[in-house]
C-alpha positions in Angstrom: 19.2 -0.8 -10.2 22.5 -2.1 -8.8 23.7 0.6 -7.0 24.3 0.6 -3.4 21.8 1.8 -1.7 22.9 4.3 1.5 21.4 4.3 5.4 17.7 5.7 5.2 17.4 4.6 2.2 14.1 2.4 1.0 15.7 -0.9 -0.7 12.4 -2.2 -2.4 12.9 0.7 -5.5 10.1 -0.7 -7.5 7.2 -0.2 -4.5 8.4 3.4 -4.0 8.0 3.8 -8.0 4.4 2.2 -8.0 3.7 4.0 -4.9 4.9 7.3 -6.5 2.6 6.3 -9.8 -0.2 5.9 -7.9 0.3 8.9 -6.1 0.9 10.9 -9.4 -2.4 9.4 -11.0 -4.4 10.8 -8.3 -3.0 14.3 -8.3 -3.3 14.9 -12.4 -6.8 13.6 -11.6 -7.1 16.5 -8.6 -5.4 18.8 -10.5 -7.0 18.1 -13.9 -10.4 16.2 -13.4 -11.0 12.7 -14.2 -11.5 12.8 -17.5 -7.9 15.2 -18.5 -6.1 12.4 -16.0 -7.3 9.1 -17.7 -5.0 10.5 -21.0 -2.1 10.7 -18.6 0.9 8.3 -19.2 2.6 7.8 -15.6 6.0 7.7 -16.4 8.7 8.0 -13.4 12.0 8.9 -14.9 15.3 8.7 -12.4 17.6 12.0 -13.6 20.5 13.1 -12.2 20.1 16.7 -11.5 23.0 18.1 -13.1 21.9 16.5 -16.0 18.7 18.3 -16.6 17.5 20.9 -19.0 15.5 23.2 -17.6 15.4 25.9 -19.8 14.5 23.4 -22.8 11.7 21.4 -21.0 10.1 25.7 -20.1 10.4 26.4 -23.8 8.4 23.2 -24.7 5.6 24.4 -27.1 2.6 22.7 -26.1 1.4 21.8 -29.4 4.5 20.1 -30.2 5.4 16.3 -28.8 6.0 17.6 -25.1 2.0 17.5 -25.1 2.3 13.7 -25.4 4.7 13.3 -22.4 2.0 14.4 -20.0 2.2 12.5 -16.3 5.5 12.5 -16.7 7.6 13.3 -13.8 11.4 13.4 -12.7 12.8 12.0 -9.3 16.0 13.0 -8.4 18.2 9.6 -7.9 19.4 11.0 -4.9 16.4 11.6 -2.7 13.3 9.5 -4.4 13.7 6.1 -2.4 14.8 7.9 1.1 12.7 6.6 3.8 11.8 9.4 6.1 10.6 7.4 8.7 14.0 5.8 9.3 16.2 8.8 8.9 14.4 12.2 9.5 15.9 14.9 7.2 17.4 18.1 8.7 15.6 20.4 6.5 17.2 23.9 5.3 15.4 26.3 3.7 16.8 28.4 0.7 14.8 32.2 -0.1 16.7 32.0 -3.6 15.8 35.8 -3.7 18.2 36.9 -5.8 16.2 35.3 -8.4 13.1 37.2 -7.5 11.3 38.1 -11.0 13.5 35.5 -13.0 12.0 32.2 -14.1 11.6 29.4 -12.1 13.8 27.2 -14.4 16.7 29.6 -13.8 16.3 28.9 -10.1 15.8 25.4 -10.4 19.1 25.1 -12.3 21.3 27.8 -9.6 19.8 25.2 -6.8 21.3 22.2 -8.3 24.4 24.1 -9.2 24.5 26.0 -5.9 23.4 22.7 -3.4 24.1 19.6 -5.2 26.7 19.3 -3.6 26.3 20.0 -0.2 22.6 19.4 0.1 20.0 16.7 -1.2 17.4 18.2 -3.2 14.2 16.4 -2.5 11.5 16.4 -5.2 8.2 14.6 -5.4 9.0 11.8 -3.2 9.3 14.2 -0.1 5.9 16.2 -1.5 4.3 13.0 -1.1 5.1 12.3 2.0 4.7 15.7 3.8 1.0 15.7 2.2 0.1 11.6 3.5 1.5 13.1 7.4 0.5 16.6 8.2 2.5 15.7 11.5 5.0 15.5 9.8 5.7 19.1 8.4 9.2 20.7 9.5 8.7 23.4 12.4 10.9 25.5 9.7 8.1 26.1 7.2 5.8 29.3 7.0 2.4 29.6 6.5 2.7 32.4 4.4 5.3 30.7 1.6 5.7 28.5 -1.0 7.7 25.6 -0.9 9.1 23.9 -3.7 10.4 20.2 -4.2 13.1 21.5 -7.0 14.2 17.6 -6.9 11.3 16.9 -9.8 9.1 18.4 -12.6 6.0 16.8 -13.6 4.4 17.7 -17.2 1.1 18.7 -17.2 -1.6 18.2 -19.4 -0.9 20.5 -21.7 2.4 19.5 -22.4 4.2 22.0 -20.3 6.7 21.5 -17.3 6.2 22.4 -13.3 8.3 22.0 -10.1 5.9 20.5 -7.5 5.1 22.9 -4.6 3.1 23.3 -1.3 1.6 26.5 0.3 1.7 26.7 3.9 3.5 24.8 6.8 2.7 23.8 10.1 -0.4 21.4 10.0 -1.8 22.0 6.8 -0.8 22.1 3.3 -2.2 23.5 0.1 -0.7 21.6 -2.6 0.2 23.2 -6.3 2.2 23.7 -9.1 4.8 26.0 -10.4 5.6 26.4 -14.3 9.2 26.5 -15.2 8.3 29.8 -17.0 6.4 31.7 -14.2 8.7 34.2 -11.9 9.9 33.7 -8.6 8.0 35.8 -6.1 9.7 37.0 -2.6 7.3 34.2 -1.3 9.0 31.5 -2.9 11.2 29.2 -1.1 13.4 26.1 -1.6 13.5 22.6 0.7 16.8 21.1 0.9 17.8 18.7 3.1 21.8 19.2 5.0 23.7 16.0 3.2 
């Protein structure tokens, strides 16, 4: 890639992206069954944040050529090689709750203009890992919210955009899915990690 790549940082790029791949595979085929999951192109795409359209990729009409661009997912440049064994995170945690009853893609854009800055936003990279080491899950997380990794979206099989997500804290874990068009519930919360 030929950038520099910071402390905590995982310098082999390419085995986090086939790791990531392979990790993406098997949750379209959890999600979606086998058969849905085989039609899935696994296709990581490195986008700066800021740089994202959110409220396009909700409005994506599923029968239109978003349908193609299913196992396709965003990692944010940022956050998606971070190795979390070398450097632990100091997660915050974000209600957002001014946005209750608004979309999730209007949050997911007042995060990245709200925290870029100040925070990393970590994304399906740090889903991954929380979800491999149960032990791992941050004392800070409830087991009665949602938790989303606004650092990605993935497009799902019918050709429509989510923010990955987990339900729970603690030791255990229910992972899921949030649309870019569903609300955000007082529930809802946002990981960030302090930069």
């Amino acid at each position: 890639m030929g950038e520099a790549i910071s402390p905590g940082v995982n310098k082999d790029i390419e085995k986090v992206r086939r790791s990531l791949d392979v990790f993406m595979a098997s949750t379209f085929t959890t999600w979606d069954g086998e058969e849905v999951a085989e039609s899935a192109k696994i296709s990581m795409q490195t986008t700066p944040l800021a740089q994202m359209d959110y409220e396009k990729l909700r409005t994506v009409n599923p029968t239109s050529p978003g349908k193609y661009m299913y196992g396709q997912y965003t990692v944010n440049p940022e956050t998606f090689a971070m190795n979390f064994e070398e450097k632990k995170p100091k997660v915050q945690i974000a209600d957002m709750r001014e946005f209750v009853g608004r979309a999730n893609s209007e949050v997911i854009k007042a995060v990245v203009d709200k925290y870029s800055k100040t925070h990393h936003i970590p994304g399906i990279e740090y889903y991954k890992y929380l979800l491999e080491n149960p032990d791992k899950i941050p004392a800070e997380m409830d087991n009665s919210k949602f938790y989303y990794f606004m650092g990605s979206v993935i497009c799902d099989e019918d050709g429509s955009y989510a923010i990955p997500c987990v339900r729970g804290g603690h030791e255990q874990l229910d992972p899921d899915e949030g649309p870019l068009g569903w609300t955000w519930r007082k529930r809802d919360r946002v990981l960030l990690f302090e930069k």
